[in-house]
N, C-alpha and C positions, 0 to 999 in steps of 0.2 A: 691707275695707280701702279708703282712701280715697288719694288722689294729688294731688299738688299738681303742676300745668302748668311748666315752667322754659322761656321761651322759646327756642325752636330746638333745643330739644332732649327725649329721652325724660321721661317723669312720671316724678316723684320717690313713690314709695309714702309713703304718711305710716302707719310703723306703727314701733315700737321692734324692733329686732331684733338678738339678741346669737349671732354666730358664733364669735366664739373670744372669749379671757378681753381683759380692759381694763385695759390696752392689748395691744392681740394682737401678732403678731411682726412684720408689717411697721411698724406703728406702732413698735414697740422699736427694728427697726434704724433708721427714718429718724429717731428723736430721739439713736439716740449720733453719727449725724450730725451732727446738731446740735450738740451738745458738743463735739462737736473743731470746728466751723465759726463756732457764735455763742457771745458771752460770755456767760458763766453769770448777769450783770445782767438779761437778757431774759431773767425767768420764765414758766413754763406752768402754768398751770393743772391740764389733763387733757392730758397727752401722747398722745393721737391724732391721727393724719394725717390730714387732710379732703381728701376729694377729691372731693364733690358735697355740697349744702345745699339744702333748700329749705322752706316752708312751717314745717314746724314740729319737721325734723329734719336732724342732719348724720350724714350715712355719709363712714366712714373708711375706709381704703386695707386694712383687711382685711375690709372689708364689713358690719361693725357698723353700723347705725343708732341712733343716739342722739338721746333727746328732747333738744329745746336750752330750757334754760328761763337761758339768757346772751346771744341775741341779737349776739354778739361785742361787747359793753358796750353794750347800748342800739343800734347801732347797725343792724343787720337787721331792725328794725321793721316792713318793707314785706317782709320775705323777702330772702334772700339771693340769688334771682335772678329780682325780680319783674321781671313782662314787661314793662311800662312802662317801668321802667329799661331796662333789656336793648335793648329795641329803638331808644332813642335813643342808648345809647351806644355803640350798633354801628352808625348809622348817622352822629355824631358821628367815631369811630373811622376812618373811611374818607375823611371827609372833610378834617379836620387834628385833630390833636392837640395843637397846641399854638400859639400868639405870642405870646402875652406881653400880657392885657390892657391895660397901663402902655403897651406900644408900638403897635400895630394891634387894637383893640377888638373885640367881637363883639355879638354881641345875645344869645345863648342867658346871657351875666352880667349883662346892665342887665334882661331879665327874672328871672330870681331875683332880683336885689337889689327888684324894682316887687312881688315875690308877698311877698315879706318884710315889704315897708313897708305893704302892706296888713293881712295879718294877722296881726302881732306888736300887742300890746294896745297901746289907744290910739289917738284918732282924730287926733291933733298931725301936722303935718309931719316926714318921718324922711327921712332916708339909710338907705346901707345899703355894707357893705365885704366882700370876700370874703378869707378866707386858707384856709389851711390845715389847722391844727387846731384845737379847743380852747382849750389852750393859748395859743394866737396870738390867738385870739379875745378872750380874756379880757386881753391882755397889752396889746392894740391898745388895748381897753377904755378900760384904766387911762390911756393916753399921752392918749387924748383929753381922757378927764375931766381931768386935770393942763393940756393944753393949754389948757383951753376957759377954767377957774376960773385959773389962773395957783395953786393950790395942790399941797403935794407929797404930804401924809397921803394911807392907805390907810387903810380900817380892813374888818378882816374877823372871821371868826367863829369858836371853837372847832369843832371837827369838820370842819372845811370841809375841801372838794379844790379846785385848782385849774390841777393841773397840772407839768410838770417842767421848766419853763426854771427861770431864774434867779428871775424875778420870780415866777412861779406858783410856785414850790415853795415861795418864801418868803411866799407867800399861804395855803398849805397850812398846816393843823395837825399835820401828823400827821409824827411824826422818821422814825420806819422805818416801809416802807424809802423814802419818799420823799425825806429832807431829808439824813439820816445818812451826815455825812463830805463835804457837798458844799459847806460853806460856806466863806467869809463869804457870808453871805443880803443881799438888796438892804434900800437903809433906808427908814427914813420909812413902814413897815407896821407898826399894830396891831392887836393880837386882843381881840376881846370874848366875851362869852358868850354864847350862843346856847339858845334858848330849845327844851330838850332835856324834854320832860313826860316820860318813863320814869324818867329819873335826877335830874329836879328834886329838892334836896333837902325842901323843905316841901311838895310833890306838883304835879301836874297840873292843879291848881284854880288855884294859882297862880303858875305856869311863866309868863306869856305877860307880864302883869303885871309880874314882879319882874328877868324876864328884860329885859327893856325897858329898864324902868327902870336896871338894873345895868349895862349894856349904856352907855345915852346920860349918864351919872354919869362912867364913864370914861372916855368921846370927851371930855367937858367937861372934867375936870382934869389928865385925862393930855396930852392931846392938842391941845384946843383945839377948837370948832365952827369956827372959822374957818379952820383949816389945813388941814381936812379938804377933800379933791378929789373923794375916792369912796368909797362904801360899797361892796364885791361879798360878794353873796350866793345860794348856791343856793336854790331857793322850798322844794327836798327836796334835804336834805345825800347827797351818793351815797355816792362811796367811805366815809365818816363813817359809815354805817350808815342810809341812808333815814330818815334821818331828819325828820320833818315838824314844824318848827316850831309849840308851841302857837298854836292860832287868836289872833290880835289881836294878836301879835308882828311879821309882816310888815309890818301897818298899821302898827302905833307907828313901829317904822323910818321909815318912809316917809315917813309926816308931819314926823320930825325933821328927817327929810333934804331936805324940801320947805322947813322954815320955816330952814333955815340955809346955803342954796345949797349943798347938796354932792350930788354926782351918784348919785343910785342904780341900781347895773350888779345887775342879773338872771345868772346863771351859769346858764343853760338846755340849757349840754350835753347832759348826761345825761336833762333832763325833759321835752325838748322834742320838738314834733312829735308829735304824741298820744301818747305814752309813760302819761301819768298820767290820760287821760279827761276832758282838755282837751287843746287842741291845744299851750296852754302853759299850764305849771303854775302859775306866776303868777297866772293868772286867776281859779283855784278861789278866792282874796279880796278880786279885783279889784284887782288892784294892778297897775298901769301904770309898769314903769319909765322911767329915762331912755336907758336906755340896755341893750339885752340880745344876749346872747352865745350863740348858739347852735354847736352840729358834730352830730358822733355822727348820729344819726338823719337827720340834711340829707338825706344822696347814698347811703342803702344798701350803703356801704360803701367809696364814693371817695372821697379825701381831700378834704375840705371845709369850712368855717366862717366865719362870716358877723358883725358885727357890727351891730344895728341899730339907731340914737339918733333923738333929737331933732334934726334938722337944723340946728339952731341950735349945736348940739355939735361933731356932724361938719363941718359948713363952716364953723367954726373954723380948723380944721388947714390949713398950706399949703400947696399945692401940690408933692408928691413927699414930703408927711411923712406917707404909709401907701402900703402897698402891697408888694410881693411878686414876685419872679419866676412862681412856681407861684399864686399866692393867683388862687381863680375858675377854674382851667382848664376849658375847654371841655367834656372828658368828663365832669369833677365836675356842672358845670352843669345840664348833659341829664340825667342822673344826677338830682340835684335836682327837675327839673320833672317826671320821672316820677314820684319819690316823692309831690311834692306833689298829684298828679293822683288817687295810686293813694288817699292818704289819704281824698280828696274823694270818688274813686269808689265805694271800697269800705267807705266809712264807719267808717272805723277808729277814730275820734274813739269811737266809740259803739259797736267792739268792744273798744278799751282799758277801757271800763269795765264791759263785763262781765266780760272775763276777770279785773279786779279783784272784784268780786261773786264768782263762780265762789270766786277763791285764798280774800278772806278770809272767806268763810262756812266754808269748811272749816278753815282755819288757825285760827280764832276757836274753832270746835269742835275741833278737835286741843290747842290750850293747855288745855282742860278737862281734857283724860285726861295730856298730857305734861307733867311739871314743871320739866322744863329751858326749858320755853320762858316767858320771862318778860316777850317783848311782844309781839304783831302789827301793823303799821302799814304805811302807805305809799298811793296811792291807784292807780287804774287796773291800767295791768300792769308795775307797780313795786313791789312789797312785797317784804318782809323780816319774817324772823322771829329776834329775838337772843335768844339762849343764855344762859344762867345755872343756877350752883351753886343744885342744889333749894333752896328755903326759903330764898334768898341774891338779892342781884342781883350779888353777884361774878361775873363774865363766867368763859364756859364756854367755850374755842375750838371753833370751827365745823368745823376741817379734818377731823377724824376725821366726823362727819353727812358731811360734802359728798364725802370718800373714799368711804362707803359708799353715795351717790347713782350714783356716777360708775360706780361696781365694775357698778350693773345698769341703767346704760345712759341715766342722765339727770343730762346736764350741767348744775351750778347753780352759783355763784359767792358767796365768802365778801365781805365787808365789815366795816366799820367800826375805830371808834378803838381797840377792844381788841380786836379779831380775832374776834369773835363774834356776827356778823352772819349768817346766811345770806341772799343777795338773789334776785330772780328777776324776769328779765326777760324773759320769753315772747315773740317775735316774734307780732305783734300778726292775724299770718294763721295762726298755729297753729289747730288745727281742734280742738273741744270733746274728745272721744276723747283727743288723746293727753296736753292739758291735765288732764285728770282723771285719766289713767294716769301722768303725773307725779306728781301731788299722791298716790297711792296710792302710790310710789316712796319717796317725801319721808317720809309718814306711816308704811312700815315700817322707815327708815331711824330715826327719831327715837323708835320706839316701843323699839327694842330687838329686834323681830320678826327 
């Protein structure tokens, strides 16, 4: 048995271990709590209690240990209680908690914003902004691009996430349950097609091409190249089903978006921060946006996200048109520079991609014997495997596989546009052992065993 350290406190064992059934009974009582307390809108996944996390498992409140191959969305990347973090935000903690960086500034947020504008792709002059979530990140995005260009178009993608405000949801492709029953949706957003190789209809050879092309055909006649503000795009579609755009799709974008002033926003949520075996996913084609949006993975799990552009973009905007009560707080901050330290130290960068190596040699070899599985994709420690009616690509739902993951004690998580996604987001300090006692988890849940 191996253990993962949780600062200031006892080692976390890193092994799976099933004491009563999943979810066992203290988990049952504290979820009908739940029920009489939160609306039934906040869905769960796997209804167990968590009451310790680390390295490459969560034990719940009846003492189950469960593999985590969810990261709590990407976002435990570094560990759920790495020490780095830990120790700056307890010593953060004690200090203040809070001012309000709009009113008395700090330094622990002008550095994140200096670590960001270093190592987001691109050697151009940036800024850099702090909010919230995601969502915010990506919302802030869009106001700058509009301010900067003086235009109002959006244009986004089939499959795409981006989120549940007003404007993110209406950024979002996908009705239920994101969109369903919450409109009118914000204007001046369109959708294109996105260069999906699985379900291309003339194939994969020429997905990246025709997508392109179909794609900048409809900015032009529906839209206008000139009215356009901003293009936002994930590099890897998440909630969409990990989706990874055929190679030479990101470019073509880029270039159109380069030759007709409209701003190109990166959505790096979900991919960001080693996630994919780059530090940003963007990279794997070199592509240098104007402008990118990161959360999820920042702070290990304190509310955090950051937007980072062109300088020329962000000191555009005036004076008090960004910003936030909470956006940057102090703990998120500290929180943030551990992460970025632990990535650096522990060269995650470069265990993201094996634990990709690791998944898809196996998962590559499991599609040989399994016939529902009719893709594997994704890169680092981001993959997915989507489901389909044998000899079909009619989509297969995932939730019955990802039920019988969960039943022996390894948490994974569904996706995409037709519900047939499995994803898996291993926290990138999981230790080889239990990653491969997952994948055996996985492989007898899909075989039928």
């Amino acid at each position: 048995m191996t253990t993962a350290t949780t600062h200031g406190g006892p080692q976390l064992p890193q092994e799976r271990r099933l004491v009563t059934e999943i979810p066992g009974p203290r988990s049952r009582e504290l979820f009908e709590r739940k029920q009489s307390a939160v609306p039934p809108g906040i869905g769960t996944t796997l209804p167990v209690f968590v009451t310790h996390a680390g390295g490459g498992v969560v034990v719940d409140a009846d003492g189950n240990s469960l593999i985590d191959f969810g990261s709590g969305i990407a976002v435990t990347s570094v560990g759920n209680a790495a020490p780095r973090v830990v120790e700056r935000v307890q010593k953060q903690v004690a200090d203040f908690t809070h001012t309000c960086f709009m009113v008395t500034p700090y330094e622990s947020y002008v550095e994140v914003c200096e670590k960001l504008n270093a190592l987001t792709p691109g050697d151009h002059e940036k800024r850099t902004f702090l909010v919230n979530s995601g969502a915010e990140a990506v919302e802030n995005a869009v106001k700058v691009a509009r301010h900067a260009t003086g235009r109002q178009a959006v244009v986004v993608f089939d499959h795409g996430y981006h989120g549940r405000t007003l404007l993110t949801m209406t950024l979002t492709a996908k009705n239920m349950p994101y969109k369903q029953g919450f409109g009118p949706f914000a204007p001046e957003v369109y959708r294109v097609p996105l260069a999906y190789p699985f379900r291309w209809p003339t194939g994969p050879e020429n997905c990246a091409d025709e997508a392109a092309a179909q794609a900048i055909d409809m900015i032009n006649k529906q839209v206008g190249a000139e009215n356009v503000a901003a293009v936002v795009i994930e590099p890897i579609a998440g909630e969409g089903g990990f989706i990874e755009p055929a190679r030479g799709f990101l470019p073509k974008i880029l270039e159109f978006c380069r030759a007709n002033g409209i701003v190109f926003i990166a959505d790096e949520v979900q991919t960001g921060f080693a996630r994919t075996g780059d530090l940003f996913a963007c990279e794997d084609e070199g592509i240098v946006p104007d402008i990118i949006c990161t959360a999820k993975g920042i702070a290990g799990g304190l509310p955090l996200a950051a937007v980072t552009g062109r300088s020329e973009l962000l000191d555009s905007v005036h004076v008090g048109g960004l910003g936030g009560t909470y956006g940057g707080n102090p703990l998120a901050c500290e929180a943030a520079l551990g992460v970025l330290e632990t990535i650096e130290q522990e060269n995650l960068v470069e265990r993201a991609a094996h634990i990709g190596e690791v998944m898809l040699s196996r998962l590559h070899e499991l599609r040989e014997r399994v016939d529902i599985i009719g893709d594997v994709r994704g890169r680092g420690a981001m993959i997915a495997i989507e489901l389909v009616v044998p000899g079909t690509k009619d989509p297969l739902p995932a939730g019955e596989i990802a039920a019988k993951c969960h039943a022996e004690g390894l948490l994974v998580l569904t996706a995409g546009t037709y519900g047939n996604v499995l994803r898996f987001l291993p926290p990138l300090v999981m230790p080889d052992h239990l990653l491969e006692e997952g994948l055996s988890i996985l492989e007898k849940a899909l075989s039928g065993d």
